[in-house]
N, C-alpha and C positions, 0 to 999 in steps of 0.2 A: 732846183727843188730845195725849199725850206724847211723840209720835215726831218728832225733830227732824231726824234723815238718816239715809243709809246707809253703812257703812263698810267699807273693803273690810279682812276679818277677816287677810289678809298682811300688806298695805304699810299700813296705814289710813287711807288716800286717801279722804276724804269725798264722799257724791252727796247732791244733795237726794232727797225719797223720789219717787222715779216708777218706772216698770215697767224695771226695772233687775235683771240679774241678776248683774253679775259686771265687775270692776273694767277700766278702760279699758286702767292700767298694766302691770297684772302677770298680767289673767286671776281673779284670786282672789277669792273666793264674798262678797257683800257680804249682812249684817246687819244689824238696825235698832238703832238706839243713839236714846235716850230720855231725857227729863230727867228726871233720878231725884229730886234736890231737889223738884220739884214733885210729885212721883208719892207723895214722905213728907210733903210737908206737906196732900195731898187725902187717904188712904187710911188705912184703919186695921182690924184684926183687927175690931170691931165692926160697922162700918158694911159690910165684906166679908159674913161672918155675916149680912144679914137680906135681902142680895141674892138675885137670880133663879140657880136650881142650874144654870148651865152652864159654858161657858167666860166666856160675859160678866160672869162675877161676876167676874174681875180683868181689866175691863174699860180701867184706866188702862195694864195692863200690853201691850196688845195695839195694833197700830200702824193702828186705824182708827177715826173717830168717827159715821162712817156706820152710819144704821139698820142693824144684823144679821139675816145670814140664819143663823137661828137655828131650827132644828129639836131642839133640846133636847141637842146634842152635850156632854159632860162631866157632872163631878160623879156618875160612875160608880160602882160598886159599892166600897168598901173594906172589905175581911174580914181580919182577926185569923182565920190559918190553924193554927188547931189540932189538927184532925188530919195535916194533910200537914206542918205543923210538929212533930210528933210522931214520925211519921216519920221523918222528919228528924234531928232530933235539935234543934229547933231551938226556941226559946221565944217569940219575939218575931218570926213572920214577919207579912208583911200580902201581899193580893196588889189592887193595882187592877187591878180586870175591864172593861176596853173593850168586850167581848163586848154588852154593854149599850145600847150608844149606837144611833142612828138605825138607822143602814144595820150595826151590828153591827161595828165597830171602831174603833180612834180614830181613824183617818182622818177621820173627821166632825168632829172638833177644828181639824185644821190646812185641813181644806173653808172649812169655815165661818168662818174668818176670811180663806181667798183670795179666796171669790165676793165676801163684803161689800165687797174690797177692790177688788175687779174692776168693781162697783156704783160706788163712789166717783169710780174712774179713767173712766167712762161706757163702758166695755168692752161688744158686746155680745155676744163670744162665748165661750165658756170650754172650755177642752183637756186634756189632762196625756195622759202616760203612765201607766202602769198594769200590776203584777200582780196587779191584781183588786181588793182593798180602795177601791183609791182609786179607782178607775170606778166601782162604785156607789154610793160618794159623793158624787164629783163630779156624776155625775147627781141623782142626788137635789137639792141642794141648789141647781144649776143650772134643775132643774123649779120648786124655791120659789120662784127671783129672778126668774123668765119667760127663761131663758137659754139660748141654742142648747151644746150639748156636743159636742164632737167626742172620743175617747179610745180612744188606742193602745194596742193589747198585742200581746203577745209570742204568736202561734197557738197553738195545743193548752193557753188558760190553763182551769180549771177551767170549770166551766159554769154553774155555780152565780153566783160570779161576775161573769159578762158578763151573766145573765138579768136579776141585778138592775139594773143598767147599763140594758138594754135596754128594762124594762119602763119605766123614769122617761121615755124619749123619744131616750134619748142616742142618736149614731151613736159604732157601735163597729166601729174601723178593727183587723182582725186583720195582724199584721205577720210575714212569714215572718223565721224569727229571736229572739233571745233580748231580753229588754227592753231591753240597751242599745239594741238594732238599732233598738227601737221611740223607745225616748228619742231618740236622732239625728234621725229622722226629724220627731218633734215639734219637736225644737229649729230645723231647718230653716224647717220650716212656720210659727211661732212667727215667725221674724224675716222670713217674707216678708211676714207680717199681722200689725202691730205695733198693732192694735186689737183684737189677739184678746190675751185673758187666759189662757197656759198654767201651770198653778196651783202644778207641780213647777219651773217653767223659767221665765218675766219674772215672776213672779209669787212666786218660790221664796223671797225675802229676808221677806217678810207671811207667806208658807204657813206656814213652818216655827216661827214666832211660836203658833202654835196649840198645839201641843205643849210648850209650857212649863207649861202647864197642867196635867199631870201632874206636875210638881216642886211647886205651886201646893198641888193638891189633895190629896197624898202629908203634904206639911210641914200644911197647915191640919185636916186629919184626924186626925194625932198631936199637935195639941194647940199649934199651930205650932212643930214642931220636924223636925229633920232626921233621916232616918233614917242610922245608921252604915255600909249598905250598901245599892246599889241592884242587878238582874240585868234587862237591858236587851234586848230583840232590838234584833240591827240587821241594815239592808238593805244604804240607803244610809250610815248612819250620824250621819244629821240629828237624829233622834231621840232616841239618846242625850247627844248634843251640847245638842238644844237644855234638857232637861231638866235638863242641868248648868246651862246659863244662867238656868235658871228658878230653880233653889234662889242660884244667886250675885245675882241681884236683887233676892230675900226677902233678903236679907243686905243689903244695900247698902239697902234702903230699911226696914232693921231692922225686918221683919213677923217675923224670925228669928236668933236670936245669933249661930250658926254654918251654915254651909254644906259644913262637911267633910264630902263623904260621899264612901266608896270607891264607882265606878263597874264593874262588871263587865259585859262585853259578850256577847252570848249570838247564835253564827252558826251556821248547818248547817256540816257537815264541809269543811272544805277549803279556805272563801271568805277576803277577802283580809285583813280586820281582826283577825277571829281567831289567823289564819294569824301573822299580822307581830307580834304581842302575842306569843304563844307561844315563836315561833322569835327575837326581839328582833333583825325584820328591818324596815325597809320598808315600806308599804299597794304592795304591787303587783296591777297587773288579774288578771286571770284568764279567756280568752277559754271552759274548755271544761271545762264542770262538770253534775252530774249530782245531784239533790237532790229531794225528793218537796216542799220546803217554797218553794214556789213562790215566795211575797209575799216571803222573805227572799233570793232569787237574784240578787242584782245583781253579778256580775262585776266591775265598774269604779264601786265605790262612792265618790259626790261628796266625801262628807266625812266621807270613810274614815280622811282623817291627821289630822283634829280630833279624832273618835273616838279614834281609838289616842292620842293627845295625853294629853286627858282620863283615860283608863283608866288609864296610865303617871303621871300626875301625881296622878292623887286615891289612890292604892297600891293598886288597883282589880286586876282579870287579864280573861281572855276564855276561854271554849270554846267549843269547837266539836261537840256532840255527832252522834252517826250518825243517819240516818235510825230506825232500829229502836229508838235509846233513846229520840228524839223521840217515838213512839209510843206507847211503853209510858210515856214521861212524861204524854201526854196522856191516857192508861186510869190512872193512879195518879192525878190529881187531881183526876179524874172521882170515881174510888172514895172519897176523901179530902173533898173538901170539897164535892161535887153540881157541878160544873164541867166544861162540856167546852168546852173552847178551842179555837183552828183551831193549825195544826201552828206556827206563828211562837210562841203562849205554849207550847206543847213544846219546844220549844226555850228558850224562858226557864226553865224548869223541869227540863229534863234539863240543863242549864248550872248551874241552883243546886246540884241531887245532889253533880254532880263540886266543884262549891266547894267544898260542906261536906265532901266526904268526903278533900276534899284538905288541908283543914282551913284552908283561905283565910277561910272565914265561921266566927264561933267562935257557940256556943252562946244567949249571953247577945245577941248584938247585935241591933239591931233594925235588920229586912229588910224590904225594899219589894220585892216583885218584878212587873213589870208585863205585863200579859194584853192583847194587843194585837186580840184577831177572837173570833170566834164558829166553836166545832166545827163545827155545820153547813154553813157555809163549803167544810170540805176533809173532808167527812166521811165520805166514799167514800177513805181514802187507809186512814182506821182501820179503816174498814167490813171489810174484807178479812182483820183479823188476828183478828173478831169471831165467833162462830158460837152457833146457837140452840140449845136438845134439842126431837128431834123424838119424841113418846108416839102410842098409840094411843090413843081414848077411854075409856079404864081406870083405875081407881083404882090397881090393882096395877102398870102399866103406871109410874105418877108414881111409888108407894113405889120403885120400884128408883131414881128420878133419885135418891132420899134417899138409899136403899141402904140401905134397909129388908128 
């Protein structure tokens, strides 16, 4: 293991690594920092290449050396999008598809390296918050390690959902209120039981390490290089953050020449990163919002100013598309490339439209845009804008659908 401490990403106030979420001095979000000299003198484009296809094939990069609970998370789909880059107008898109992984998003990425991590620390219980991705996750992976789950949502979250959640074994705490409401409450509960493992919150500094793995898998699939643009959902904004960190590592441990890539951030209408990129204001909360893309609704997004940071610094932008484009984005990529995403990649995709048509993304550049769920997931949300032909048992009946 290469993980030497944690640092608080403000002040950079060092901790050793323990279940630590957030800096003594200033409050501010603590990170794993790594000994990169030795991470270039173990690792190499080859020896990466002949490993096991998950996240643990950049295994020096991830801050645990404990046996993995590994259910096959990562190493997802990557498509050279030709018709929806057609489209487009656009030559060189790619999308990784998370839709793929275990439990159907990548959440199974940043899981799967909390529980190991949670194993290590002799935790025996594990928690998080959740608008749905990450509960059937956390379940899941909590069933492989033999591990009790406890996981909060936000009430009325899909059904779909909580089912998966439910069937693994988990107990799923329904929380009147919006996911902060639910996060709070977790974070509470979390520090009365400083032996339980909450995988968003003591455990947030390893979790979020998992998701580097898409900067990882993006650059070693083009051939280890960088792409010129990325189109990101974000919630909390951990995500896109930590992704930047993942292409700056390849860099630093030269698996990669360069690391420039524009950053562009992709939120439902209204929310706070989007919002403060646009208007060149601030990450302010937002207590009272209204959005059909559930897993993207976080009002009080953690690291929301590192996001907008990042976006502003790599010469990146954000949208924020409506509900209604979100959908018709999720029915165009479906029709384009056989892909039905949950409404979080609609939004990465109704995000890329306005790019390119803003002409922020130019023609030639080559794009990453990342697919975070699976349609089925929210699929009652499309379901509704869908409709069938209904015939009698007639030959003549079907020539009129032709209109013959």
């Amino acid at each position: 293991m290469y993980l030497v401490a944690l640092k608080c990403r403000i002040c950079g106030t060092e901790y050793p690594p323990e279940p630590l979420y957030h800096c003594s001095l200033c409050f501010g979000p603590l990170e794993a920092v790594y000994d990169y000299e030795g991470i270039k003198e173990s690792v190499s484009k080859e020896e990466i290449s002949k490993r096991v296809q998950s996240v643990w094939r950049y295994r020096e990069f991830l801050p645990t050396n404990h046996d993995p609970v590994d259910l096959g998370a990562g190493f997802t789909r990557f498509i050279h999008a030709k018709n929806l880059g057609e489209c487009l107008g656009l030559k060189n898109l790619y999308l990784l598809d998370d839709s793929t992984n275990p439990t159907y998003s990548f959440k199974d990425r940043v899981v799967s390296v909390a529980v190991t991590k949670a194993l290590e620390f002799g935790m025996d219980v594990v928690g998080c918050a959740s608008t749905g991705n990450l509960a059937g996750s956390l379940a899941a992976h909590a069933a492989k390690a033999g591990l009790k789950a406890f996981i909060f949502v936000p009430a009325g979250i899909e059904k779909n959902k909580i089912v998966q959640a439910l069937v693994h074994g988990a107990t799923v705490v329904e929380v009147n209120g919006t996911y902060d409401d639910a996060n709070r409450l977790a974070a509470e509960i979390a520090e009365k039981n400083r032996n339980w493992g909450f995988v968003n919150i003591n455990l947030r500094p390893y979790y979020v390490e998992g998701s580097k793995t898409l900067a990882f898998e993006a650059a070693e699939r083009l051939g280890w290089e960088a792409p010129s643009q990325v189109v990101v959902p974000v919630a909390s904004g951990a995500l896109l953050y930590s992704i930047y960190r993942g292409f700056k590592e390849l860099e630093t441990v030269g698996l990669i020449d360069s690391a420039e890539v524009a950053f562009n951030a992709a939120q439902p209408e209204g929310f706070p990163v989007a919002r403060a990129v646009k208007e060149r204001r601030q990450v302010e909360p937002i207590e009272r919002f209204s959005t059909i893309v559930h897993s993207l609704a976080i009002g009080n997004p953690a690291d929301g100013i590192f996001a907008k940071e990042v976006v502003e610094r790599s010469g990146g932008y954000a949208e924020d598309p409506s509900d209604a484009e979100v959908i018709e984005a999720v029915k165009l990529l479906a029709r384009t490339e056989g892909i039905f995403t949950e409404l979080a990649g609609g939004v990465t995709v109704a995000a890329l439209i306005r790019l390119v048509e803003d002409g922020r993304i130019d023609r030639d550049e080559k794009v990453v845009a990342y697919l975070t769920g699976n349609g089925l997931k929210t699929a009652e949300a499309v379901a509704e804008t869908l409709s069938t032909v209904k015939i009698d048992a007639r030959v003549e009946e079907f020539e009129k659908v032709l209109g013959r």
